[in-house]
C-alpha positions, 0 to 999 in steps of 0.5 A: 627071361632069366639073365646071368649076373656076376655078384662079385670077383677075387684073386690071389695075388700071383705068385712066381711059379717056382720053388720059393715063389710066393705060393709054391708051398700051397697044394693048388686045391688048398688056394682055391679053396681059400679063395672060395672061402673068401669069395663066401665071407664077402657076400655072406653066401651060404655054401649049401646054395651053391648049385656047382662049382666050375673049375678051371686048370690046364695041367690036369696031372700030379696034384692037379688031376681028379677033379680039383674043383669038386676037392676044393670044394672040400678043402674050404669046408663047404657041404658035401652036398655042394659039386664041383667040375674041372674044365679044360680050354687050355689058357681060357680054362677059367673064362670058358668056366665062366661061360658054363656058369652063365649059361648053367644060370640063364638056362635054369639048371643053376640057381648060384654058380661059382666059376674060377680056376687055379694054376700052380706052376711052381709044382705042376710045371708047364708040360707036366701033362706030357712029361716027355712023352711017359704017357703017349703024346696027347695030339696022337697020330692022325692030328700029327700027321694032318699037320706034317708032324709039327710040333705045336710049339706056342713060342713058335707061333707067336713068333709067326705072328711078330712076322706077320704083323710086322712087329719089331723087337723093339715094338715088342718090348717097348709092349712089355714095358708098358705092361709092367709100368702100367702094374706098378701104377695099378698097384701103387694106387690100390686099384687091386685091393678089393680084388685080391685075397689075402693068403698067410704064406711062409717064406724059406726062413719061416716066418710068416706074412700075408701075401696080397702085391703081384709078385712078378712085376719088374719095377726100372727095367729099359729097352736096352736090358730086354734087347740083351735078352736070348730068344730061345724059339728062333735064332735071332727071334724077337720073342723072349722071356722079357716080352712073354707072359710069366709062369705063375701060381694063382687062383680066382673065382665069381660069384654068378647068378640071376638078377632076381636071384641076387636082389633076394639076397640083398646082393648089388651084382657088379655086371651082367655077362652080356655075351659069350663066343668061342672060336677056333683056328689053326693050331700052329700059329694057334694064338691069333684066335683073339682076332675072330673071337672079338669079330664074333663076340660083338657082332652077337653082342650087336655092338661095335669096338667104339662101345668097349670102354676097357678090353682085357686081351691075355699077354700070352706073348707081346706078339698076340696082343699088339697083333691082336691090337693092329688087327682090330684098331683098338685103342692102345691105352683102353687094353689091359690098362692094369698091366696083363700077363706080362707084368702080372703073370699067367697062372693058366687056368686061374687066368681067364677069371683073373683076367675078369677080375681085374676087368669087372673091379676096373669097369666098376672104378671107373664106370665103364658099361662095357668090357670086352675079355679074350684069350688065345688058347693051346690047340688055336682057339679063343673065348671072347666075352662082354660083360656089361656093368650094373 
């Protein structure tokens, strides 16, 4: 029986997705491509052993279409040979690469796989896809009119679910509070060192420095300040910029392969992809899909919520995760206990390896067995994976 192992994680810092961001002036081929570089250096991985590259972005369009993940390959200098793949499940683009590589590897059609994916929202922005509807809406007519013509608004329905959780402004930013407070610690103590790649950047004077701290996290901020803070869904909302994930620019990627496979290179994995599901549900609230996606996971995985050591639930909004947190009866410190996307940011499909990343290096720090990673996703879906440390 052949399994699936992650060797090893990295990431980019996150940078602020707009111009004068910390990444804004690299093509997103280019950062992932140093971040494929990097992830070879530290394992000493020859490139031609690589069986593909699975790549995930979201916003397949200007300087992120055509197949980011087969010119990053080029772009970092590796073989012609070696193939890449760009995958789309909206925010869990990277995480469902991941699931691909796994299972590429377990099934034998893989011997080595890289998953990852990149985001640069600073140059392709969020809804560049649709561009004001220039191309033709991508639901079409009969998803439109299943669903009454609704738009699927994201802020929308995370607005819902504070309704329907019954989670006040407060709750919700007392949430994004925490998320920042909890980065801050995890960067004040080094906990992201050996996760993150250093990337040379110029900044608007152009002098050059290596950019390697989260560049989104807000250090002081206080409930009164996030309360001043306009809803721009609802009038009189509870969700706002202050209490929902930041538009980002990143990129991550993991090394996976067998047990046996990695002991031959002298490699040490760092934990074994344990189990993986994905799930849908319906797209106008869309982001409750973490809820059934951690039943499903675990009930695969034949393991309870009491067994799950550290959860990494994507901060889309403060509504989808503290929902997510009262559904489930999780415990409070035990989720994103690093800060999630709130704090960190949300380089959409970078996210889901970013996210792992963060989870893989924080089980192995701490000697956690096992973590439990999901996300809601554009259109009402969610991955959820276990990984079990080695």
């Amino acid at each position: 029986m052949r399994d699936a192992v992650i060797v090893d994680a990295a990431r980019t810092a996150v940078g602020r997705g707009r111009a004068g961001g910390a990444l804004s002036g690299i093509h997103p081929v280019d950062l992932s491509a140093l971040v494929l570089q990097d992830l070879a250096r530290r394992n000493d991985l020859d490139p031609t052993l690589v069986d593909d590259v699975i790549w995930g972005v979201v916003s397949q369009v200007g300087e992120q279409t055509a197949g980011v993940g087969r010119y990053a390959v080029l772009a970092a200098g590796w073989p012609e040979s070696v193939p890449g793949v760009t995958v789309d499940r909206q925010c869990g683009s990277s995480q469902q690469a991941v699931h691909q590589a796994a299972a590429g590897v377990i099934s034998g059609q893989y011997d080595i796989a890289i998953a990852g994916g990149v985001e640069s929202m600073s140059r392709v922005p969020l809804g560049a896809a649709a561009a004001g509807g220039t191309y033709g809406w991508p639901y079409g007519p009969r998803v439109a009119e299943r669903y009454d013509g609704v738009a699927f608004d994201q802020g929308v329905g995370a607005e819902m679910i504070a309704e329907r959780w019954d989670l006040s402004r407060t709750e919700l930013d007392q949430h994004a509070l925490d998320s920042h407070a909890r980065a801050a610690a995890a960067i004040d103590e080094g906990r992201f060192a050996g996760q993150i790649v250093p990337v040379t950047v110029t900044d608007e004077h152009g002098d050059a420095h290596v950019f390697e701290v989260d560049e989104g996290v807000r250090r002081g901020s206080t409930l009164d300040r996030l309360a001043g803070l306009p809803s721009p869904f609802r009038e009189g909302g509870r969700i706002t910029a202050g209490n929902a994930s930041q538009i980002s620019d990143g990129s991550a990627a993991l090394l996976i392969t067998t047990s046996e496979i990695a002991a031959a290179h002298g490699w040490t994995p760092m934990a074994r992809f344990h189990t993986g599901t994905v799930v849908g549900v319906d797209p106008i609230t869309m982001l409750t899909g973490p809820i059934p996606a951690t039943r499903k996971v675990l009930q695969r995985a034949g393991l309870s919520l009491g067994d799950i050591g550290a959860f990494e639930i994507n901060e889309a909004f403060a509504s989808v995760t503290l929902a997510w947190l009262k559904d489930t009866g999780a415990d409070y410190s035990l989720m994103n206990p690093n800060g999630g996307a709130i704090a960190l940011g949300h380089p959409l499909g970078g996210s889901g390896a970013r996210l792992m990343t963060t989870l893989l290096h924080h089980m192995r720090d701490s000697g956690i067995r096992y973590g439990l990673q999901s996300m809601c996703e554009g259109g009402g879906m969610a991955n959820a994976t276990i990984l079990e440390l080695l």
